[in-house]
GUMARPA-403824 format. One record per residue (C-alpha): x, z, y negated; residue number from 1. Coordinates in nm, 4 decimals, m for minus. Layout:
N
[[X,Z,Y],NUM]
...
***
This chain:
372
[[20.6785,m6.4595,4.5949],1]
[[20.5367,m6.1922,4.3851],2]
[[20.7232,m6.0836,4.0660],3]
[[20.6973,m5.7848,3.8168],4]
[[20.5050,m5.8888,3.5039],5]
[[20.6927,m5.6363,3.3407],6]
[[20.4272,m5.4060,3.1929],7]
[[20.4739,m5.0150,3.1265],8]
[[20.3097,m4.8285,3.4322],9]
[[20.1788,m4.5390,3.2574],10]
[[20.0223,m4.2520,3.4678],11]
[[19.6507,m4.2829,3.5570],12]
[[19.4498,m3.9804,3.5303],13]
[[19.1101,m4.1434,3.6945],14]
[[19.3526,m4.2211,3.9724],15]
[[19.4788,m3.8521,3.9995],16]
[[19.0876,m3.7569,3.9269],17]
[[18.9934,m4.0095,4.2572],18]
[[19.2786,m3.8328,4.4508],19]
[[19.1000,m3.5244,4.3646],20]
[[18.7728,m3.6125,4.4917],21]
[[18.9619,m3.7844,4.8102],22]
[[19.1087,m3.4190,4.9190],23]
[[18.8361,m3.2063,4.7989],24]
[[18.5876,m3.4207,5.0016],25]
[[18.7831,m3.4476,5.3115],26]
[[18.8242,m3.0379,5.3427],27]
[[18.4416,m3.0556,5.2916],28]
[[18.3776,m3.2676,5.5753],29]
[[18.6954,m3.1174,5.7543],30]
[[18.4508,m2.8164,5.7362],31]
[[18.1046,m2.9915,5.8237],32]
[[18.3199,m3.0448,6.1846],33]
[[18.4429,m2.7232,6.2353],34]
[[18.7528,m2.9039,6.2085],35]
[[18.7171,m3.1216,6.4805],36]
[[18.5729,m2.8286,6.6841],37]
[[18.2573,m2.9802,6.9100],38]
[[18.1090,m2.7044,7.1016],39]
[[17.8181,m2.6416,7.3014],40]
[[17.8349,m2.2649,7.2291],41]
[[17.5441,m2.1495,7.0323],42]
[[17.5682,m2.0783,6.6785],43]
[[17.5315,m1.7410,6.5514],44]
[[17.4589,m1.7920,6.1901],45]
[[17.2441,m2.1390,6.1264],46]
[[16.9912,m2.2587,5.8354],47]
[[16.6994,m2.4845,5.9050],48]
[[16.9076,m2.7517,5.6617],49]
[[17.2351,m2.7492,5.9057],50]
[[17.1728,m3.1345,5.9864],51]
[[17.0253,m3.3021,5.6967],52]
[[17.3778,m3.1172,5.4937],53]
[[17.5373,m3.3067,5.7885],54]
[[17.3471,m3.6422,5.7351],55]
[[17.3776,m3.6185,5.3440],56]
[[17.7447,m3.5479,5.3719],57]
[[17.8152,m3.8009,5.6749],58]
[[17.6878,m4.0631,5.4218],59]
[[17.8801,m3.9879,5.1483],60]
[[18.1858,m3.8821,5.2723],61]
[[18.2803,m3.9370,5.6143],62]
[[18.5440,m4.2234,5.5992],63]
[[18.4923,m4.2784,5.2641],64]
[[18.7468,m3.9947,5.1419],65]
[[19.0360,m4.0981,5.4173],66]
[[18.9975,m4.4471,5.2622],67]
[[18.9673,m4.3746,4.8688],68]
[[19.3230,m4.1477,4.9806],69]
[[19.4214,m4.5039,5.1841],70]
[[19.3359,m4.7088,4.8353],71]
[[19.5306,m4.4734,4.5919],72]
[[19.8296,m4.4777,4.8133],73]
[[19.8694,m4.8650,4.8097],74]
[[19.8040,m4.7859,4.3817],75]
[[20.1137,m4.5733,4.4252],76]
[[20.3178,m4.7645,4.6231],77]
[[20.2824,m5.0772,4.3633],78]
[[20.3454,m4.8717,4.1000],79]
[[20.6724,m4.7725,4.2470],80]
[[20.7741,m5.0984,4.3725],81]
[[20.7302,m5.2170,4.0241],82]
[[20.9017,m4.9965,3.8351],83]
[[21.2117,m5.0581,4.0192],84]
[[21.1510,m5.4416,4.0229],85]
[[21.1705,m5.3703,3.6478],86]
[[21.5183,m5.2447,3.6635],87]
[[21.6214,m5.5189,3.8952],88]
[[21.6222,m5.2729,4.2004],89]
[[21.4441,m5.3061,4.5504],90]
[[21.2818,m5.0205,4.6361],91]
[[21.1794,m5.1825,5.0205],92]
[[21.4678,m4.9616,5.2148],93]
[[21.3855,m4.6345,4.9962],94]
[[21.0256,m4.6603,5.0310],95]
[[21.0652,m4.7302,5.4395],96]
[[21.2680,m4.3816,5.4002],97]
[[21.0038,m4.2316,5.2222],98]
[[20.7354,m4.2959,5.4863],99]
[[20.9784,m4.1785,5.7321],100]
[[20.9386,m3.8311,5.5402],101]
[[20.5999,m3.9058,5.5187],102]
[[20.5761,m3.9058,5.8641],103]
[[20.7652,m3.5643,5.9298],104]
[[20.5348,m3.4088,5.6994],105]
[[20.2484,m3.5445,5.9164],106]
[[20.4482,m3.4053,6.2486],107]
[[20.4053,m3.0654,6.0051],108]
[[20.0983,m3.1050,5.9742],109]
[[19.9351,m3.2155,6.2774],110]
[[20.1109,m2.8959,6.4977],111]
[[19.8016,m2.7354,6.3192],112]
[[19.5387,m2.9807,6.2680],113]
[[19.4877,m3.2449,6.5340],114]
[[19.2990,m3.4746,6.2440],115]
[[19.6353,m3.5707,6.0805],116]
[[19.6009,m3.8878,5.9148],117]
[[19.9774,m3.8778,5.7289],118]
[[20.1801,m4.0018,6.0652],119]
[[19.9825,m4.2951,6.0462],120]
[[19.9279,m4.3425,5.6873],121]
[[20.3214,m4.3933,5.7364],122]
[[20.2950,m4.6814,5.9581],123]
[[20.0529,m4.8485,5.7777],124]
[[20.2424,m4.7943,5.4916],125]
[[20.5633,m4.9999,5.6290],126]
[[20.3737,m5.2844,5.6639],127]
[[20.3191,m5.3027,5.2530],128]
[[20.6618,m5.3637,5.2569],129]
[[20.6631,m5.7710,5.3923],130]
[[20.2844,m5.8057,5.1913],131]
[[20.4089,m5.6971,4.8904],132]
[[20.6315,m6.0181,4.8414],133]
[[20.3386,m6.2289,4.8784],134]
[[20.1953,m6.4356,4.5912],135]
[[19.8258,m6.2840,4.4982],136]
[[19.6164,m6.5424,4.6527],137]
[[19.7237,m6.4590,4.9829],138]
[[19.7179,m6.0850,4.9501],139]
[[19.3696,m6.1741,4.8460],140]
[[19.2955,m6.3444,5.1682],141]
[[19.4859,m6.0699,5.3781],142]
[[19.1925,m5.8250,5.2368],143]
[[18.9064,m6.0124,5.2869],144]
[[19.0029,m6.1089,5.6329],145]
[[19.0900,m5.7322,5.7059],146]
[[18.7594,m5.6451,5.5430],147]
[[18.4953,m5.8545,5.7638],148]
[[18.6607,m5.5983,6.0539],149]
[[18.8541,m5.8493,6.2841],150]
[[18.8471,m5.6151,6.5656],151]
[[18.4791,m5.5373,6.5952],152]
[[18.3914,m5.9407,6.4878],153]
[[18.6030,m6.0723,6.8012],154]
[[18.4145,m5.8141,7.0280],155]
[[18.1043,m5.8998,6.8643],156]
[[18.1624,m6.2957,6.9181],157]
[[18.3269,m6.2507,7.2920],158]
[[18.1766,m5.9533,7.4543],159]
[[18.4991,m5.8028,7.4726],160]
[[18.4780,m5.4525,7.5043],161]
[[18.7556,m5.1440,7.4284],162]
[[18.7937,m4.9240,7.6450],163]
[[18.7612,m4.5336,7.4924],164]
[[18.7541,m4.3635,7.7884],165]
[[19.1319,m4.2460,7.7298],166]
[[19.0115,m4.1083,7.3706],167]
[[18.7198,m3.9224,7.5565],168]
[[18.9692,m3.7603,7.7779],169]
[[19.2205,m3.6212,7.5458],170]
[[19.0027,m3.5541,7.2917],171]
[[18.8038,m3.3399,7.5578],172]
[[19.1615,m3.1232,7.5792],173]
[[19.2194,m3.0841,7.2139],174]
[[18.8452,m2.9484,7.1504],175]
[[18.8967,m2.6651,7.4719],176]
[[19.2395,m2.5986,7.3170],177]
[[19.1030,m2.5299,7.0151],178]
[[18.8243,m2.3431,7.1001],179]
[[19.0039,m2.1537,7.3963],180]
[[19.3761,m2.1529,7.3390],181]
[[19.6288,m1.9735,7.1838],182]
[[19.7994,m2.0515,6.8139],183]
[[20.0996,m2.2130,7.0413],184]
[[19.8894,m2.3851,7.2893],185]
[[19.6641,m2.5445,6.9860],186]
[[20.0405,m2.6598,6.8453],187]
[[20.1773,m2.8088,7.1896],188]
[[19.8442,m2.9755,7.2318],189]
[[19.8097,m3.1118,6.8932],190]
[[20.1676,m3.2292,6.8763],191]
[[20.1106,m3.4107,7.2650],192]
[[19.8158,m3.5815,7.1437],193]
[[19.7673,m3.5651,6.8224],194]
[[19.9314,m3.8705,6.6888],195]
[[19.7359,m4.1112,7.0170],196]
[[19.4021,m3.9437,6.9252],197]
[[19.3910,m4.0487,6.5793],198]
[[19.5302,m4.3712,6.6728],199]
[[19.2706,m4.4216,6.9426],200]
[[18.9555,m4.2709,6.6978],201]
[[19.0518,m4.5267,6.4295],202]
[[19.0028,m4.7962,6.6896],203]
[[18.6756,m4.6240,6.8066],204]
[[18.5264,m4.6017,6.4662],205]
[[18.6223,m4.9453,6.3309],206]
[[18.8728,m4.7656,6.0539],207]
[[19.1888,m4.9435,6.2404],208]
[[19.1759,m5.2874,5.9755],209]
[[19.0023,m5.1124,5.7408],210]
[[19.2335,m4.8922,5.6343],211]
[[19.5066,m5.0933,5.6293],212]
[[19.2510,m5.3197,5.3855],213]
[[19.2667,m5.0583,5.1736],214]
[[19.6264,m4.9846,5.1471],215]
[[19.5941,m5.3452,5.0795],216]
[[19.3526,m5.3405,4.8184],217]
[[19.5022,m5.0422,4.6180],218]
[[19.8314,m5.2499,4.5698],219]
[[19.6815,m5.5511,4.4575],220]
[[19.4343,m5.3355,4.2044],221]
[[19.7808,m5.2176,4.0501],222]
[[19.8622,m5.5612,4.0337],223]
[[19.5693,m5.6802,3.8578],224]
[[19.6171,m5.3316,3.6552],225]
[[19.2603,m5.2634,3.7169],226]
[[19.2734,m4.8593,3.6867],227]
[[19.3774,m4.9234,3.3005],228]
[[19.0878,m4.9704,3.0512],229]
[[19.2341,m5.3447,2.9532],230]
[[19.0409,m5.6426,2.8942],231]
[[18.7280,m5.7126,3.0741],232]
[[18.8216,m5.4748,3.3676],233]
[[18.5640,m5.2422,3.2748],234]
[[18.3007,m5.4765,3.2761],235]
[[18.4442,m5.5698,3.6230],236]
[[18.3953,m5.2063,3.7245],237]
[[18.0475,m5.2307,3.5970],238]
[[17.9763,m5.5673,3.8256],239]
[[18.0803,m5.3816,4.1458],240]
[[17.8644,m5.0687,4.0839],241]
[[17.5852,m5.2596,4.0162],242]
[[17.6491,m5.4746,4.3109],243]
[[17.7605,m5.1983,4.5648],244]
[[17.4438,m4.9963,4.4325],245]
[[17.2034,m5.2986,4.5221],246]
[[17.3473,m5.3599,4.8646],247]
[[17.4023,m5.0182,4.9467],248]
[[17.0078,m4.9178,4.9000],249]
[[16.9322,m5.2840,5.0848],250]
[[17.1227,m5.1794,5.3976],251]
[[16.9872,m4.8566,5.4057],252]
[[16.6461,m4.9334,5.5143],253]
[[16.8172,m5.2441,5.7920],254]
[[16.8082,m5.1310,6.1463],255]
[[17.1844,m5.2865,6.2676],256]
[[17.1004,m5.2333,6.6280],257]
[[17.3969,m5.3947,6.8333],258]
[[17.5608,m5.5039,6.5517],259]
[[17.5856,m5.0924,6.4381],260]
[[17.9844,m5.1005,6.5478],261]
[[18.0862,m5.3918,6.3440],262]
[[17.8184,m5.3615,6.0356],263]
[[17.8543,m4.9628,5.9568],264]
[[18.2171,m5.0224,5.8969],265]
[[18.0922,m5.2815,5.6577],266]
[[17.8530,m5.0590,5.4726],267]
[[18.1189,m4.7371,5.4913],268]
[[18.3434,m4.9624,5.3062],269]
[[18.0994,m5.0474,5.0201],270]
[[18.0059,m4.7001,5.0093],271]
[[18.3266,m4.6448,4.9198],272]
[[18.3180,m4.9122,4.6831],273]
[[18.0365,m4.8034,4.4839],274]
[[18.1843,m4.4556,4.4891],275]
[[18.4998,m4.5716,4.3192],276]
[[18.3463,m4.7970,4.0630],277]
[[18.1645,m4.5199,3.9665],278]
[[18.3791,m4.2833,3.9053],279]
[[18.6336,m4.5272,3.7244],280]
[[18.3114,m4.6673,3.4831],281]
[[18.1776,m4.3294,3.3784],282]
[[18.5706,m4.2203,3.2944],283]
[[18.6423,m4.4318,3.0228],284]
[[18.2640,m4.4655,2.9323],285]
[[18.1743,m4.1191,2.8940],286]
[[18.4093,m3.8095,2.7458],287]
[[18.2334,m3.5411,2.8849],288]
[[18.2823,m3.6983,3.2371],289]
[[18.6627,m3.7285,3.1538],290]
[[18.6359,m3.3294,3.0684],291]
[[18.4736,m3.2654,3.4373],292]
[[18.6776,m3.4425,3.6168],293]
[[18.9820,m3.3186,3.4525],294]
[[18.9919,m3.0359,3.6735],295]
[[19.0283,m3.2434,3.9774],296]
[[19.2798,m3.4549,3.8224],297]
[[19.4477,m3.0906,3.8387],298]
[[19.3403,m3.0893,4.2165],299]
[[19.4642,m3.4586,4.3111],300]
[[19.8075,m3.4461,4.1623],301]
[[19.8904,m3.2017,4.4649],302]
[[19.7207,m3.4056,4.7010],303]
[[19.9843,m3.3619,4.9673],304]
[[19.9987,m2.9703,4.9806],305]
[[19.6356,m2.9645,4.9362],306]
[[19.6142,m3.1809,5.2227],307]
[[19.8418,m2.9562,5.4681],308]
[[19.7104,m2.6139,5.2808],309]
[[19.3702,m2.7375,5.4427],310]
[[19.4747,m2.7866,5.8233],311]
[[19.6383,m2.4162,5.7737],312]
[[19.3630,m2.2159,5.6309],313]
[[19.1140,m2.4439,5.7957],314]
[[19.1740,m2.4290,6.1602],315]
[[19.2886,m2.0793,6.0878],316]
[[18.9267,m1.9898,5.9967],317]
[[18.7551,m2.2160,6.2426],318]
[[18.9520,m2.2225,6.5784],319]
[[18.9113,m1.9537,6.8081],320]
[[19.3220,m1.8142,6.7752],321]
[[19.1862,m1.7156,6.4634],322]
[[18.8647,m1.5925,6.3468],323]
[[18.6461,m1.8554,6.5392],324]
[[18.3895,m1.9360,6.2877],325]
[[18.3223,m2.2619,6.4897],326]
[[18.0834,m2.0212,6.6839],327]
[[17.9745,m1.7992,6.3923],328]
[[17.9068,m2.0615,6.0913],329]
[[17.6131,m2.3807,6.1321],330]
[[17.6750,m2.6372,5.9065],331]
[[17.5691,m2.5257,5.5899],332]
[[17.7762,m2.1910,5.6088],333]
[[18.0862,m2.3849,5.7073],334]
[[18.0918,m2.5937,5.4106],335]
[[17.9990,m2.2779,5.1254],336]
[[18.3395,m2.2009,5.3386],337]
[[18.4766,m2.5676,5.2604],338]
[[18.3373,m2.4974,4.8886],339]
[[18.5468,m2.1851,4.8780],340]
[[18.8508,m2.3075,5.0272],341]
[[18.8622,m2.5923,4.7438],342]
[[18.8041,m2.3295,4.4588],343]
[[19.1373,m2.1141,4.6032],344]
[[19.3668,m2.4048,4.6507],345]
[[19.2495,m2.5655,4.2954],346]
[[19.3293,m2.2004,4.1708],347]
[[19.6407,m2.2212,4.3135],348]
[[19.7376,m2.5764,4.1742],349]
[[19.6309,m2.4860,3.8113],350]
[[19.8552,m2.1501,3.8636],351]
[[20.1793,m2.3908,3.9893],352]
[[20.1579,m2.6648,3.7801],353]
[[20.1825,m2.3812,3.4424],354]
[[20.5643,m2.3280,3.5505],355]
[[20.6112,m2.7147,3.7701],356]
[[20.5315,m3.0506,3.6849],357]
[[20.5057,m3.1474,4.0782],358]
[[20.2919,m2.9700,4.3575],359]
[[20.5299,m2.8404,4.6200],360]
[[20.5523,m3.0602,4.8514],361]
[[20.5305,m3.3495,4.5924],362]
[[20.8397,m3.2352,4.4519],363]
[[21.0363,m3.1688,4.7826],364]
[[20.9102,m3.5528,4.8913],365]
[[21.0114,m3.6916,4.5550],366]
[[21.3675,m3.5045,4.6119],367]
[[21.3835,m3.6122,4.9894],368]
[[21.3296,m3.9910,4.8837],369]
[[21.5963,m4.0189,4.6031],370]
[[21.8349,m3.8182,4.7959],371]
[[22.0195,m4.0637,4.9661],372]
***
């Protein structure tokens, strides 16, 4: 069983700086998709650049944000499990209370924005609880096994196939809700299906085990204390950018052909990888980074009203009970709209935090948990 090494767990800005770039890249990809408005409407306003913005920003950010969020919340969960292992406390029934609340914020959140990753960022959060008594060496194993995607390997190896024709179908409703429908309609639809949808797309897209990896993975980087500049952990930083970097550029030129649904997983994952060892390599080597990316430090330690700020002002731009940019905006427009919407809420947050030392709804969670 795993104990507390008993070791101060001072804040980590490069985390709060990665939680930054985690939100501020999902509401730019949030925006890339209309928020998950797929029309065959023409476009009014388009550029001749719409779909390599898409391609660039498909690479770099789609699933790679959601799971750099999924990473840092495992961080957070360790470093609250350990602090109260420190004081002889268990914090396994408060923290099962706290994803409850989690989840109610999600139920907030998805009655505007189908795309609601919190509800089940709340289940998979539960299941830290049993891991997190396990010795290292088998959280270790838990990873890697979750990493080589379990799923997609078994379908690979017995020509088993899922069946997505349920996702097809209810995603088919959402998209004419939110094109067609009324503000209450969107909200009825989105609160029907809205949890099964995001359930069934992270079985579609592989993200099912590899999420849940990362939850994984962020606890057992607390453990190892790998987000504090101690010992040789920057040099291990270095190894896997250099190594994500050289398999990232080798697997861009390999065609995966019927191996795409269990290998792009894979290479998403390193992606991710190599994003994350970069950032946390150029923060402590370089001061001028630290001064860049202080401002999203700013923008990541209100992660969770950032997060539902986005599915309000979002959809409200986008869907058509609004002003219906899905038909108005291509690509690149929608995302100098996604730029935009990132420079107001980190306006916002830098205006809060002068009179607050939590964001919002960080506060009213960090109430909420404690309060029984």
């Amino acid at each position: 069983m795993y104990k507390t090494q008993n070791l101060p767990n001072t804040r980590i800005d490069v985390a709060d700086a990665l939680r930054g770039i985690a939100v501020a890249g999902i509401i730019l990809y949030h925006s890339v998709e209309h928020f998950n408005i797929f029309t065959q409407e023409p476009t009014a306003h388009t550029l001749a650049c719409d779909q390599t913005v898409a391609d660039v920003l498909a690479w770099l950010l789609s699933g790679k944000m959601y799971g750099i969020f999924a990473m840092l919340f495992g961080l957070s969960f360790f470093i609250m499990n350990d602090n109260q292992q420190q004081k002889d406390k268990n914090f396994s029934g408060r923290f099962a209370w706290r994803m409850c609340l989690l989840f109610m914020f999600g139920i907030i959140n998805v009655a505007f924005y189908d795309g609601d990753i919190l509800m089940l960022y709340a289940c998979y959060g539960l299941l830290l609880i049993p891991i997190s008594y396990l010795p290292s060496k088998w959280v270790w194993c838990i990873i890697g096994l979750l990493a080589i995607q379990p799923v997609e390997l078994f379908c690979l190896l017995t020509g088993y196939e899922i069946d997505h024709t349920r996702f097809y179908e209810i995603s088919g409703i959402i998209n004419d809700a939110h094109q067609h429908g009324t503000f209450l309609e969107n909200t009825l639809t989105n609160l029907r299906y809205g949890f099964e949808v995001n359930l069934r797309f992270n079985i579609f897209s592989g993200r099912l085990t590899q999420l849940l990896c990362l939850f994984i993975l962020g606890m057992q980087l607390g453990r190892q204390r790998m987000f504090y500049n101690e010992g040789r952990h920057l040099k291990i930083w270095h190894s896997i950018l250099i190594g994500s970097v050289i398999v990232v550029v080798a697997l861009s030129f390999v065609d995966f052909g019927e191996l795409d649904f269990w290998l792009k997983p894979i290479y998403s994952l390193i992606i991710l990888l190599m994003i994350v060892s970069a950032v946390v390599s150029a923060w402590y080597a370089f001061e001028s980074v630290r001064s860049v990316l202080h401002h999203l430090c700013i923008f990541g330690r209100m992660s969770l009203t950032n997060y539902l700020l986005q599915s309000i002002i979002g959809c409200f731009i986008f869907c058509g009970y609004g002003l219906a940019c899905y038909h108005h905006l291509g690509i690149t427009y929608a995302v100098m709209v996604g730029c935009g919407m990132v420079v107001c809420q980190y306006l916002f947050a830098r205006y809060w935090f002068r009179n607050h030392p939590r964001g919002p709804l960080e506060g009213l969670w960090r109430e909420l948990t404690w309060i029984l």
